[in-house]
N, C-alpha and C positions, 0 to 999 in steps of 0.2 A: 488361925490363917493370917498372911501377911499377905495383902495388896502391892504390888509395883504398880504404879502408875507414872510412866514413861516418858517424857517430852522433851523439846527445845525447849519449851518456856520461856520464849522470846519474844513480849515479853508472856510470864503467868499472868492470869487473869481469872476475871469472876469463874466464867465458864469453868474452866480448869479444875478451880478451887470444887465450885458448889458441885459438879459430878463425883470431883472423889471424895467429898462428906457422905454426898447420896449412895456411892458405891458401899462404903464403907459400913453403910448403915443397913443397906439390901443385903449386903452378903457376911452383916455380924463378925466381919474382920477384926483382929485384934491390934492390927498395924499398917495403916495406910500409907508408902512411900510415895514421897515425889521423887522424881529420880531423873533430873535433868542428865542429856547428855553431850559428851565433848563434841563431835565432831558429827552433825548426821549424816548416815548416808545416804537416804531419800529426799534428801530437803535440800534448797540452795543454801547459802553460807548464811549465818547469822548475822543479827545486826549487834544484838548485843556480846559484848565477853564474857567468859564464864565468871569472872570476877560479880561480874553486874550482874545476870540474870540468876549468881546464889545469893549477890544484897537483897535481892527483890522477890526468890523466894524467903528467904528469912523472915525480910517485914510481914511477909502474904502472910506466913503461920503465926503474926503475933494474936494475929482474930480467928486463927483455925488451927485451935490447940489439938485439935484431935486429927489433925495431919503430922506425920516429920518428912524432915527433906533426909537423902541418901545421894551423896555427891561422890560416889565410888568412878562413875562415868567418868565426870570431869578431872577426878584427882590420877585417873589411868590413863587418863590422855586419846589423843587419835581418835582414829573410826570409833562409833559407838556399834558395836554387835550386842545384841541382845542375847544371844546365846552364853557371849563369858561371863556377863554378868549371872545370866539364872547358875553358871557351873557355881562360879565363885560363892552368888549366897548358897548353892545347896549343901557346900564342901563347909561351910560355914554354922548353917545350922539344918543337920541332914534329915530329923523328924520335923523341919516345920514344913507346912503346907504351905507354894508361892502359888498365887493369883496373877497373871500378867494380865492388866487390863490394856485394850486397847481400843482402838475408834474403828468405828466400820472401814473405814477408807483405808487404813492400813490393813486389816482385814483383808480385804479384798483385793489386797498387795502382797499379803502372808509369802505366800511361797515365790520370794524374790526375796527371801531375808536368810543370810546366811545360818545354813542348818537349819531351818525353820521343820523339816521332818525330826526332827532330834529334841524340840523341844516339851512332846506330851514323857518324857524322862526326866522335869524335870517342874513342870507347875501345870495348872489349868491355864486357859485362854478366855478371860472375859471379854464380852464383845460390847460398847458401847454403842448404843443407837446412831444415827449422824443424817442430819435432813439430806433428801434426795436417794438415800439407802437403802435399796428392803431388805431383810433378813428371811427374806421365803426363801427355803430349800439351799441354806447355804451350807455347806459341811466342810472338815477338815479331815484330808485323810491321815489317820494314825490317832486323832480324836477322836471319841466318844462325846457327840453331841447329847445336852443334858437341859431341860429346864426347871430342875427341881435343886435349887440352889443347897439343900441339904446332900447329896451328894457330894459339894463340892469338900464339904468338911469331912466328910465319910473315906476320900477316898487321895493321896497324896500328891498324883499329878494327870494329866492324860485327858481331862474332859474341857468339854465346848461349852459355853454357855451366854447367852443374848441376854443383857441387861437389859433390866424393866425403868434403868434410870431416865429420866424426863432429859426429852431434847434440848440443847443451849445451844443456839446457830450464834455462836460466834468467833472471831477464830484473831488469831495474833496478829495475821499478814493485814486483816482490816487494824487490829487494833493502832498499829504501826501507821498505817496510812493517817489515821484521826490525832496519834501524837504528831508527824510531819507537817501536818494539815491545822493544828494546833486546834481544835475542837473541843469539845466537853469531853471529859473521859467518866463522869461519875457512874456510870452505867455497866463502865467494862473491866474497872479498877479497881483495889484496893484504897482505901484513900491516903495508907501510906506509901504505897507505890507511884502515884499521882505526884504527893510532894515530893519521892525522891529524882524523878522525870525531871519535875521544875528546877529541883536545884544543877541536876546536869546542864 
């Protein structure tokens, strides 16, 4: 099973990092992507360019060898849909199992994402936990809600599933403030992404 793990990553940070080891580990995936994208369409404009935010994932994975990045987003340019990217890798590699991990709050945005009914065709939907969230009686229609993470290998796309992975409240839009703010980052950063900040 291969994990997407989805973001602006504006910038990536610990949070980021330590969920998708943890994901990766809960659900015995064999390929955890980071999978920055061009243009979001839920989010206001970036601060960083994709130039800069794949330097800064690059250095992130030199200490999280058991992540890769996947820059498909950014090298296709425009809007990021998540739906052509699942076509692309399915057409790509059509027996492998995709995992779309995602964060409660997009979650509960789900169906405002283009074709977002089209997508149990196509991977599972992990759900990460997110402070203020509950995950009581949430469902997805055209998913199969599941909390036996064996299933999810069992079975090639179509199922719901709520990560047991540990909450991290912390989020870019503060981490940005604390760079502009010039504060300590040793908490939220890589420490080679820290130096690469300074030298900017």
């Amino acid at each position: 099973m291969t994990g997407i793990y989805g973001g602006s990553f504006d910038p990536i940070h610990l949070g980021h990092l330590t969920t998708a080891v943890a994901i990766k580990n809960e659900l015995n995936l064999e390929k955890c992507l980071l999978m920055p994208c061009a243009t979001p369409v839920h989010k206001a404009s970036l601060k960083y360019s994709d130039n800069e935010r794949l330097d800064m994932l690059n250095l992130a994975i030199q200490d999280y060898s058991e992540l890769e990045i996947d820059g498909r987003e950014i090298t296709r340019g425009g809007d990021s849909y998540t739906i052509d990217t699942l076509k692309e890798l399915k057409d790509e590699q059509p027996g492998e199992t995709l995992c779309l991990i995602i964060g409660m709050d997009s979650f509960i945005q789900f169906k405002s994402w283009k074709q977002w009914s089209e997508f149990f065709n196509y991977a599972h939907v992990v759900v990460l936990g997110r402070p203020g969230y509950e995950a009581n009686n949430l469902t997805l229609t055209s998913f199969e809600a599941t909390q036996n993470k064996q299933h999810l290998a069992e079975h090639q796309s179509g199922l719901l599933y709520f990560s047991k992975c540990p909450l991290i409240d912390v989020s870019s839009s503060e981490i940005r403030g604390k760079i502009t703010a010039n504060k300590n980052l040793d908490d939220f950063l890589p420490k080679t992404i820290i130096n690469y900040l300074k030298e900017k």
